[in-house]
DODO-408904 format. One record per atom (N, C-alpha, C): residue number from 0; residue in three letters; atom name; x, z, y. Coordinates in nm, 2 decimals, m for minus. Example, Ala and Ser with C-alpha at 12.3 -4.5 7.8 and 13.67 -1.06 7.14 Angstrom:
@num=0, residuo=Ala, atomo=N, u=1.32, w=0.78, v=m0.57
@num=0, residuo=Ala, atomo=CA, u=1.23, w=0.78, v=m0.45
@num=0, residuo=Ala, atomo=C, u=1.32, w=0.78, v=m0.33
@num=1, residuo=Ser, atomo=N, u=1.28, w=0.71, v=m0.22
@num=1, residuo=Ser, atomo=CA, u=1.37, w=0.71, v=m0.11
@num=1, residuo=Ser, atomo=C, u=1.29, w=0.79, v=0.00
END
This chain:
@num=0, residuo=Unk, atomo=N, u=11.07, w=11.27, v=8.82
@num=0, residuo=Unk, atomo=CA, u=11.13, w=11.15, v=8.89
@num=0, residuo=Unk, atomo=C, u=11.20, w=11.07, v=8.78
@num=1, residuo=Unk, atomo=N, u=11.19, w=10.93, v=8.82
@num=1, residuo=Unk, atomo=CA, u=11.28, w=10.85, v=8.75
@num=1, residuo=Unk, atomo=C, u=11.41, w=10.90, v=8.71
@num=2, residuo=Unk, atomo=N, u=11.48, w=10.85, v=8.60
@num=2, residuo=Unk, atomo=CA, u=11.62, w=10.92, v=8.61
@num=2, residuo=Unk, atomo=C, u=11.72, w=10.78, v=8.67
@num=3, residuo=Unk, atomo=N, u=11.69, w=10.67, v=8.67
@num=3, residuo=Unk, atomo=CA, u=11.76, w=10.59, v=8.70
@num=3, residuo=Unk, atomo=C, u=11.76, w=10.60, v=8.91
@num=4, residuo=Unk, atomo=N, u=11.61, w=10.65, v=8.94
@num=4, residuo=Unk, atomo=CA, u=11.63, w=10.62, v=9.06
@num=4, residuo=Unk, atomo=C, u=11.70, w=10.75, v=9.07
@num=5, residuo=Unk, atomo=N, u=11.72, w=10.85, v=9.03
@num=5, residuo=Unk, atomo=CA, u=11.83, w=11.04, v=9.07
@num=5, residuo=Unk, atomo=C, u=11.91, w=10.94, v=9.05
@num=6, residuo=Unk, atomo=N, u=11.97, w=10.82, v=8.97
@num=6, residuo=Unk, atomo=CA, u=12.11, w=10.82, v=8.95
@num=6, residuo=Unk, atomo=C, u=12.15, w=10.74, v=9.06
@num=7, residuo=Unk, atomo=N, u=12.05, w=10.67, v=9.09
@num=7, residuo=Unk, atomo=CA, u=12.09, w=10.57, v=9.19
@num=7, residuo=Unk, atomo=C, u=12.09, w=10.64, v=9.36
@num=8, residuo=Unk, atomo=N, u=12.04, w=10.70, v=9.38
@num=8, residuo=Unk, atomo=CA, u=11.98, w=10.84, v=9.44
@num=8, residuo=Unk, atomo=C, u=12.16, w=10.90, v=9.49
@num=9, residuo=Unk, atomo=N, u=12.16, w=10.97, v=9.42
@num=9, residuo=Unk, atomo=CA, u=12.27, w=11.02, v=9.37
@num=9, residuo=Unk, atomo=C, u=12.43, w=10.94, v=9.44
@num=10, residuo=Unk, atomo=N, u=12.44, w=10.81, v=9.37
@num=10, residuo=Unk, atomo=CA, u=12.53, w=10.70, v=9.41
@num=10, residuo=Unk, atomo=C, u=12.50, w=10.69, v=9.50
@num=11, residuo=Unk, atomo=N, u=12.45, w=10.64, v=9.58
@num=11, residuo=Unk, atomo=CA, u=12.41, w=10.62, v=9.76
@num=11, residuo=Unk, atomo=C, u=12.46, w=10.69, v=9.83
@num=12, residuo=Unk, atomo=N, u=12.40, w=10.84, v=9.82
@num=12, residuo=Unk, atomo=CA, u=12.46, w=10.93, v=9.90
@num=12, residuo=Unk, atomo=C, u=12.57, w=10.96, v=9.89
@num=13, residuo=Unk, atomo=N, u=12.71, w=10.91, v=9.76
@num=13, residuo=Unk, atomo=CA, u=12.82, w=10.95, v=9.79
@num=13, residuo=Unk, atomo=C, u=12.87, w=10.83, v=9.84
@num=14, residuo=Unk, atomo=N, u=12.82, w=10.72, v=9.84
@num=14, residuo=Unk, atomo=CA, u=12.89, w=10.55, v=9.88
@num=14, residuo=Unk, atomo=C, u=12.83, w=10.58, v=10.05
@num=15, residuo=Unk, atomo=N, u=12.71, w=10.68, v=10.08
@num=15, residuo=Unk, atomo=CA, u=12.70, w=10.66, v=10.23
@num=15, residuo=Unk, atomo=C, u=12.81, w=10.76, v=10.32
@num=16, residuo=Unk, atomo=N, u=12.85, w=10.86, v=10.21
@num=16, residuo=Unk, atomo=CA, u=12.95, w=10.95, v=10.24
@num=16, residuo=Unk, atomo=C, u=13.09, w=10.94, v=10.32
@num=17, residuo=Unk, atomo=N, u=13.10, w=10.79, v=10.22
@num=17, residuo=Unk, atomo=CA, u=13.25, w=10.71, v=10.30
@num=17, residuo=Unk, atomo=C, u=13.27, w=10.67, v=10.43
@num=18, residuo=Unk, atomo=N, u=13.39, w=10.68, v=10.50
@num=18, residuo=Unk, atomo=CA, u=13.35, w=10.61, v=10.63
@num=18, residuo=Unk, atomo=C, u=13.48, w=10.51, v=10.60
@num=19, residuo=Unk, atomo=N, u=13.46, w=10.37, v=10.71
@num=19, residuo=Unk, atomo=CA, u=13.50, w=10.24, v=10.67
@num=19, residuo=Unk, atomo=C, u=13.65, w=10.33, v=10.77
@num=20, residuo=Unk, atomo=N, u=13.72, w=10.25, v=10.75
@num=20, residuo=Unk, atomo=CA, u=13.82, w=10.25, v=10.83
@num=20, residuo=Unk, atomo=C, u=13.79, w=10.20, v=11.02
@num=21, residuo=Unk, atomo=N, u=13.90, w=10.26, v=11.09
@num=21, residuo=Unk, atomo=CA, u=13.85, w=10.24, v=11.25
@num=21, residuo=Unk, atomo=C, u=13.87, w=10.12, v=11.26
@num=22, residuo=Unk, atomo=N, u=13.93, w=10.02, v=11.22
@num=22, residuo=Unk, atomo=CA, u=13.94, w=9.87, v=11.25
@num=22, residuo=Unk, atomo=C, u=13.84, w=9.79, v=11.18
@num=23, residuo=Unk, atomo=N, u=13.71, w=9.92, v=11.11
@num=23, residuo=Unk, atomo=CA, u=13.62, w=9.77, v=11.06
@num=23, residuo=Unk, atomo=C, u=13.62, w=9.75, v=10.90
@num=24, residuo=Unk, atomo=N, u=13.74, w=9.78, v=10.84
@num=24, residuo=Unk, atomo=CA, u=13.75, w=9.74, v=10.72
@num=24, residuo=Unk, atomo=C, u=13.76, w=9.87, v=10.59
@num=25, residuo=Unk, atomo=N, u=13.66, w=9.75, v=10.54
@num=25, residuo=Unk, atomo=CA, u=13.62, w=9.87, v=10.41
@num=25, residuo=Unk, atomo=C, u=13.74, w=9.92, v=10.37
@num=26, residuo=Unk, atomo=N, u=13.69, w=10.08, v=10.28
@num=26, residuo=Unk, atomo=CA, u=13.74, w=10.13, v=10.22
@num=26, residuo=Unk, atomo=C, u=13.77, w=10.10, v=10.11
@num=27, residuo=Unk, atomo=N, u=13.88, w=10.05, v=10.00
@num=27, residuo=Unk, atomo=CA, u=13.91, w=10.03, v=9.86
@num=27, residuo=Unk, atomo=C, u=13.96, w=10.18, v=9.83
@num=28, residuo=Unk, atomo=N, u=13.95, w=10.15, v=9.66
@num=28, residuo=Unk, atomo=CA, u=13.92, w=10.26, v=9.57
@num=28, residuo=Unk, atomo=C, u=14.07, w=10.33, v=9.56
@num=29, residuo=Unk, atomo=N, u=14.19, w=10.22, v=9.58
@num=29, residuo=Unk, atomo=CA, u=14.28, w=10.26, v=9.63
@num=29, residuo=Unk, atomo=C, u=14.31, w=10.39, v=9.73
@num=30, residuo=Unk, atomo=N, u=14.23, w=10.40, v=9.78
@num=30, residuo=Unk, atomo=CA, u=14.23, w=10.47, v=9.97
@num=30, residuo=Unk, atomo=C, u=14.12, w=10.59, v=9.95
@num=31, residuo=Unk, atomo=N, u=14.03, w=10.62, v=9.82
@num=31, residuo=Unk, atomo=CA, u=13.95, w=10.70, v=9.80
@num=31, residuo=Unk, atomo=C, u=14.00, w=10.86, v=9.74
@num=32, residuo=Unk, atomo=N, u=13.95, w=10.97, v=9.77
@num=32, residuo=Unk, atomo=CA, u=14.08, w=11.07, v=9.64
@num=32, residuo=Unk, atomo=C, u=13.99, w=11.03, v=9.51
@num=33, residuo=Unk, atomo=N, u=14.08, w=11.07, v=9.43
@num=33, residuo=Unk, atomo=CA, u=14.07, w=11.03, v=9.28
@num=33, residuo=Unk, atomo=C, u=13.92, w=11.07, v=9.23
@num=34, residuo=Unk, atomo=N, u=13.87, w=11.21, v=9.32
@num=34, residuo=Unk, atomo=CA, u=13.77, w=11.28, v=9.23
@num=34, residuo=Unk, atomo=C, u=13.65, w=11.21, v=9.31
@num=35, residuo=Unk, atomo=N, u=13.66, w=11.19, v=9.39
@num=35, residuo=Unk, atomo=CA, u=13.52, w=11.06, v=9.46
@num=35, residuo=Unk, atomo=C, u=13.51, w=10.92, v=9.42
@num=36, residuo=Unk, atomo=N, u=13.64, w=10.86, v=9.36
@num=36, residuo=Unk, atomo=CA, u=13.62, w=10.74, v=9.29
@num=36, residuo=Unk, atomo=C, u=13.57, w=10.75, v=9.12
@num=37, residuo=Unk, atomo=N, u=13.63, w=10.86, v=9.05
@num=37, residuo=Unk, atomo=CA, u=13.58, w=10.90, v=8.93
@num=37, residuo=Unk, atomo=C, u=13.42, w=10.93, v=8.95
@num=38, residuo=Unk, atomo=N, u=13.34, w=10.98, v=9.03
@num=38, residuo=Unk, atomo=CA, u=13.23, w=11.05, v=9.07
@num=38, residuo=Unk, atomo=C, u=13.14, w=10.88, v=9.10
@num=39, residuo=Unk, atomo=N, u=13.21, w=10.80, v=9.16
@num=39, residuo=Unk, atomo=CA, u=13.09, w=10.69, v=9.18
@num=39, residuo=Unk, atomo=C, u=13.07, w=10.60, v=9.08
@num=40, residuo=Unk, atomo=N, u=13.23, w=10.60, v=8.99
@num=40, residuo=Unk, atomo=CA, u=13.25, w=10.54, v=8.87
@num=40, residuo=Unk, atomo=C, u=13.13, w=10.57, v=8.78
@num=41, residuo=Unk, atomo=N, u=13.12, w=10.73, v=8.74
@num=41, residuo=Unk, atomo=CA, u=13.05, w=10.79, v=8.65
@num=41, residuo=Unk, atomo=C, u=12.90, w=10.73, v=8.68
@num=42, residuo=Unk, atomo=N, u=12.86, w=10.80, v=8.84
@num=42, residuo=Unk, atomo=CA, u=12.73, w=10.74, v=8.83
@num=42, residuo=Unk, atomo=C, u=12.69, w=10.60, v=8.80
@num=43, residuo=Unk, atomo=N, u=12.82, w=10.48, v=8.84
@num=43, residuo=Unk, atomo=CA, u=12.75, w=10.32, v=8.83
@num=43, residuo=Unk, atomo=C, u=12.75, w=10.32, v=8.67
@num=44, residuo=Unk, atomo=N, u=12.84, w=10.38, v=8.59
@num=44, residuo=Unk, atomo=CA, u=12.83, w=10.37, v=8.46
@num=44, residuo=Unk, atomo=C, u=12.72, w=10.42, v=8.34
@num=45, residuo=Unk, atomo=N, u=12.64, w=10.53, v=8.48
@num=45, residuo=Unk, atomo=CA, u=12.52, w=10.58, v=8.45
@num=45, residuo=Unk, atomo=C, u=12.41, w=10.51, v=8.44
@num=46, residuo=Unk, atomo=N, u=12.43, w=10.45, v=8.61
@num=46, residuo=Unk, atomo=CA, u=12.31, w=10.35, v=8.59
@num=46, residuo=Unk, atomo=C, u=12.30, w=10.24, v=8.49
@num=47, residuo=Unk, atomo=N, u=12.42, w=10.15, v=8.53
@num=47, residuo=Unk, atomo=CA, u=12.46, w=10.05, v=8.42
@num=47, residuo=Unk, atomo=C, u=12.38, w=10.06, v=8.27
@num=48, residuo=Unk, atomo=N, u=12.38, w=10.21, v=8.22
@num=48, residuo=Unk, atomo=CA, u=12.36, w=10.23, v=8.12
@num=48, residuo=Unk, atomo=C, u=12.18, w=10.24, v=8.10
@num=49, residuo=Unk, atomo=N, u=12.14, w=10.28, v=8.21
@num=49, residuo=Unk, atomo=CA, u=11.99, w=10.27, v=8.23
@num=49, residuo=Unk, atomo=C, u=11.89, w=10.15, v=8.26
@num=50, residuo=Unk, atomo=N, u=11.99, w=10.08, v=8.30
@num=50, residuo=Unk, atomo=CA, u=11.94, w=9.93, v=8.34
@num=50, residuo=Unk, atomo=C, u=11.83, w=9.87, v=8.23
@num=51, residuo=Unk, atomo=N, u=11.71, w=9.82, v=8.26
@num=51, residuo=Unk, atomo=CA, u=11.61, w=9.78, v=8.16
@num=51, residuo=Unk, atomo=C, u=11.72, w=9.63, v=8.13
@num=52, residuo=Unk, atomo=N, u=11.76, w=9.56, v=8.19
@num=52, residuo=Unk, atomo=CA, u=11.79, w=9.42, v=8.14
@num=52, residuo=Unk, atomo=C, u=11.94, w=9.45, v=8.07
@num=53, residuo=Unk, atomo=N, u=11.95, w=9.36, v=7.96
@num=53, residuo=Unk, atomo=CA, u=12.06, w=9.33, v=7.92
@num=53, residuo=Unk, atomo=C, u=12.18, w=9.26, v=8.01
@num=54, residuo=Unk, atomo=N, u=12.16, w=9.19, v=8.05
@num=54, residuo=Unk, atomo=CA, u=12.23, w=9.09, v=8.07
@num=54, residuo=Unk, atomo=C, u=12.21, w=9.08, v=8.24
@num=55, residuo=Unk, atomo=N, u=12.20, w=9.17, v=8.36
@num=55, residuo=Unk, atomo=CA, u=12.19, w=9.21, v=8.51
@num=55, residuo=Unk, atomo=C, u=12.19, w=9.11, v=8.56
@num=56, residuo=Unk, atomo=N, u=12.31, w=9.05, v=8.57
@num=56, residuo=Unk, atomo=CA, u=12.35, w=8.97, v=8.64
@num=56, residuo=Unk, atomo=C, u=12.28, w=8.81, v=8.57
@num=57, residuo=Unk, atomo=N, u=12.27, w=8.80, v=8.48
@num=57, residuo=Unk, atomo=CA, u=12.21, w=8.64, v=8.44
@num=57, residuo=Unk, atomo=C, u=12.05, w=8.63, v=8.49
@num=58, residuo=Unk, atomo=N, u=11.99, w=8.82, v=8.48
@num=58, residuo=Unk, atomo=CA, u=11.86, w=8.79, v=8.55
@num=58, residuo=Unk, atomo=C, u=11.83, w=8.83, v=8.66
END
């Protein structure tokens, strides 16, 4: 398997993990414990790192 798609893979299922708050509004990283926000950090900085384009967001 891809390793970009395990990593993205991976991220999903702990970003589907969260639940929003009962009035609707998302969760901030504020409001996460420390070791689930370090854990989705790691993997975006994984993928980030795997990304074929330089520049993501310009293309």
């Amino acid at each position: 398997m891809n390793n970009q798609i395990l990593i993205k893979e991976k991220l999903q299922t702990k970003l589907e993990n969260i639940q929003s708050k009962s009035n609707g509004s998302p969760i901030t990283d504020l409001q996460l414990d420390k070791t689930l926000a370090a854990e989705i950090e790691k993997f975006t900085t994984e993928l980030e790192s795997v990304n074929p384009n330089l520049n993501p967001l310009v293309e």
